[in-house]
SEKENU-372483 format. One record per residue (C-alpha): x, y, z; residue in three letters. Coordinates in steps of 0.02 Angstrom, whole numbers, padded with zeros to 5 digits, always signed. Example, Ala and Ser with C-alpha at 12.3 -4.5 7.8 and 13.67 -1.06 7.14 Angstrom:
<koltis>
+00615-00225+00390ALA/+00684-00053+00357SER/
</koltis>
This chain:
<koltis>
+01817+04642-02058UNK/+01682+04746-01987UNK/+01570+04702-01847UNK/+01434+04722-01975UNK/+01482+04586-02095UNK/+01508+04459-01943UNK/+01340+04472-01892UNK/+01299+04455-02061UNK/+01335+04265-02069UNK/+01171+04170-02124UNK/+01112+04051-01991UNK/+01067+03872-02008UNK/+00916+03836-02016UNK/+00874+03713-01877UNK/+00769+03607-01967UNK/+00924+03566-02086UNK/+01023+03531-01939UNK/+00897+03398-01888UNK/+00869+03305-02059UNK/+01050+03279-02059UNK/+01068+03176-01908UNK/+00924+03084-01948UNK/+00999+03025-02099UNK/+01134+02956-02003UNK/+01051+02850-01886UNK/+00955+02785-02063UNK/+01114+02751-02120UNK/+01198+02649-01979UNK/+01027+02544-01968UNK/+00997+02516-02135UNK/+01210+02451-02123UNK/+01148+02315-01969UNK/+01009+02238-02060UNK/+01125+02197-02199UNK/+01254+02149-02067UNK/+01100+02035-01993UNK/+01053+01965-02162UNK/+01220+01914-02194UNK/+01241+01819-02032UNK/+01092+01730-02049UNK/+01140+01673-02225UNK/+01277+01617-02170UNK/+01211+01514-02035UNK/+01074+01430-02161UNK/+01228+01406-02279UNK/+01325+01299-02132UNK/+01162+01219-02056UNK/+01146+01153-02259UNK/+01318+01097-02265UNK/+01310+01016-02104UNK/+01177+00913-02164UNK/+01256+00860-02337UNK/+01395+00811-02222UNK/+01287+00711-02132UNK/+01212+00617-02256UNK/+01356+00584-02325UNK/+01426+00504-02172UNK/+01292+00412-02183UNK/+01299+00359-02360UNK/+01491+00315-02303UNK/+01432+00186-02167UNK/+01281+00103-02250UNK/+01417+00055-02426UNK/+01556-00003-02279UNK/+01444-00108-02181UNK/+01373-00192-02336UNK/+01552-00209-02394UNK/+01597-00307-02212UNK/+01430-00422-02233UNK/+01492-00461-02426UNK/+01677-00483-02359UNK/+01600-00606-02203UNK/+01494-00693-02323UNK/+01624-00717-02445UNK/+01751-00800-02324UNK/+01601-00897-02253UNK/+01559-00970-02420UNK/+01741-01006-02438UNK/+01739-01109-02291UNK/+01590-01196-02313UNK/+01668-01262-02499UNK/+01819-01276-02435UNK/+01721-01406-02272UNK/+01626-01475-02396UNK/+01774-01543-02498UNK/+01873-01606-02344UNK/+01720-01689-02275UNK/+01718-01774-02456UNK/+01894-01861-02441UNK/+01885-01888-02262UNK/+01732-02012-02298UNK/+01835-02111-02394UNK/+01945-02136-02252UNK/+01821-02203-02137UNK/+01791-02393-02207UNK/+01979-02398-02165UNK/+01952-02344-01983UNK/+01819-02472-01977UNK/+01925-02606-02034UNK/+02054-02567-01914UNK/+01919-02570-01768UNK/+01852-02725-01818UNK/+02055-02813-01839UNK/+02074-02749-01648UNK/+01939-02810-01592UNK/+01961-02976-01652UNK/+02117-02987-01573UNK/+02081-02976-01372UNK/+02073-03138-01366UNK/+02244-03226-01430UNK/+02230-03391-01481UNK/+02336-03523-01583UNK/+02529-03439-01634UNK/+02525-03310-01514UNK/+02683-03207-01598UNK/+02598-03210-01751UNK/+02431-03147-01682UNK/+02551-02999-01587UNK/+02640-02947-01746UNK/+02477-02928-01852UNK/+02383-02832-01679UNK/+02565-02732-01672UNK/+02539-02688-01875UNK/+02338-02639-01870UNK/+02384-02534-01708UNK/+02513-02426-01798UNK/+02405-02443-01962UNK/+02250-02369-01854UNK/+02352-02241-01760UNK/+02424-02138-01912UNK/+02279-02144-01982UNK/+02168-02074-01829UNK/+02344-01951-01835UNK/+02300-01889-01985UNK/+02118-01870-01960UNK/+02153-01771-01796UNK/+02266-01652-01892UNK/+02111-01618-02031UNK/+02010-01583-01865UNK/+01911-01745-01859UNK/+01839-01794-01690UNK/+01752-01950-01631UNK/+01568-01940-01570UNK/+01567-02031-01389UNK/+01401-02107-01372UNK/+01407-02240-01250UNK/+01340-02225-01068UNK/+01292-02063-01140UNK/+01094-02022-01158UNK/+01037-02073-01352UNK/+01044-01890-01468UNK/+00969-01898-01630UNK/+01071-01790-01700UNK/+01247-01873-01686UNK/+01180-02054-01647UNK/+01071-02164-01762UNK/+01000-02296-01663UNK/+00993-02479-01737UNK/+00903-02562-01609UNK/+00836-02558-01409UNK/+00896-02672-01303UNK/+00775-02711-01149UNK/+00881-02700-01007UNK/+00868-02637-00794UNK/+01099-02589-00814UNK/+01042-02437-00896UNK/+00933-02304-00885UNK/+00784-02281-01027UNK/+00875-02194-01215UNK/+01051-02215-01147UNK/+01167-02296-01264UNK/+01256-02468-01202UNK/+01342-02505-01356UNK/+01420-02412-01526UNK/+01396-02536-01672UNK/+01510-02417-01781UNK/+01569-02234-01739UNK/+01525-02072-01799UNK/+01639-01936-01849UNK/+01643-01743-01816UNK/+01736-01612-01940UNK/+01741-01476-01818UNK/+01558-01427-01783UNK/+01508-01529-01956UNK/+01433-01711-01945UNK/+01533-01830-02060UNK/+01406-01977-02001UNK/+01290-02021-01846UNK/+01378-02157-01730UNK/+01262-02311-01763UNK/+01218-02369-01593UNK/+01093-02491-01451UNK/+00989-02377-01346UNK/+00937-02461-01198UNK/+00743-02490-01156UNK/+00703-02546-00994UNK/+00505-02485-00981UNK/+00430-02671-01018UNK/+00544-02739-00902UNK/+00516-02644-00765UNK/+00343-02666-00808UNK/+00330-02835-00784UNK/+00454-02811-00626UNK/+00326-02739-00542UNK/+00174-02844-00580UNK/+00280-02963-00487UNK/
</koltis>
């Protein structure tokens, strides 16, 4: 080869040169905007399925806490049938509890055939205690009422007794007792309320 031909060889033109690079740098940013768009779709795409997640959580509690409240109200029902009927037959036990009161009571004072008198007290005791056994095991409690102040919700009063023992609306006496089922009122314990205002009244006119 001659020194001729080798300076011969056609130049590039500059210009050329240029336009070429500048396509490349087109190139690589036309590359990070797609790179960019793709990101951010993908960050609305888990932003939207965090949310259906969410809501579905939500959906999730709201049906299980109205399932608990149907499950509690369903066993509460339950129990309120299921007190209603016991409170039903227990009722018919209490005449017989009143009987048995009423046979004690008539015995503190022995009179006439004093062994007979003891064998019938000894037969209404046992008779009284299995049956106040058996209430106790159903969960029947007695309502104490006297010397306690007069409640209208487990006493009924019969009648006031004028009297300076006691203070005003305190019971002195139980004519016949009430019964508790648990937290439920079988019947009111029938009671005297003491009333000592007119007394005192007149106590101090004196």
């Amino acid at each position: 080869m001659t020194l001729k031909s080798i300076n011969n060889v056609p130049d590039v033109p500059e210009p050329a040169l240029e336009q070429k690079v500048t396509g490349s740098d087109e190139s690589d940013s036309g590359v990070q905007v797609a790179q960019q768009d793709d990101t951010a779709q993908l960050k609305a795409d888990l932003e939207a399925a965090k949310a259906d997640v969410e809501q579905w959580r939500d959906r999730f509690l709201r049906k299980a806490a109205e399932f608990e409240n149907y499950r509690k109200r369903n066993d509460r029902e339950r129990a309120e049938a299921a007190a209603l009927v016991t409170s039903s037959v227990i009722v018919e036990f209490l005449p017989i509890l009143d009987a048995c009161e009423r046979a004690l009571r008539s015995f503190h004072e022995e009179t006439g055939q004093l062994a007979t008198l003891r064998k019938y007290r000894e037969g209404v005791e046992l008779l009284y205690k299995q049956v106040g056994d058996t209430m106790s095991r159903l969960g029947v409690t007695a309502i104490e009422a006297k010397g306690h102040r007069f409640d209208p919700h487990f006493h009924e009063a019969l009648t006031h007794q004028e009297t300076l023992e006691y203070e005003d609306n305190t019971v002195i006496e139980e004519l016949r007792r009430g019964y508790l089922l648990k937290d439920r009122l079988l019947r009111p314990t029938q009671v005297v309320v003491a009333s000592g205002i007119e007394l005192k009244n007149n106590e101090g006119a004196k």
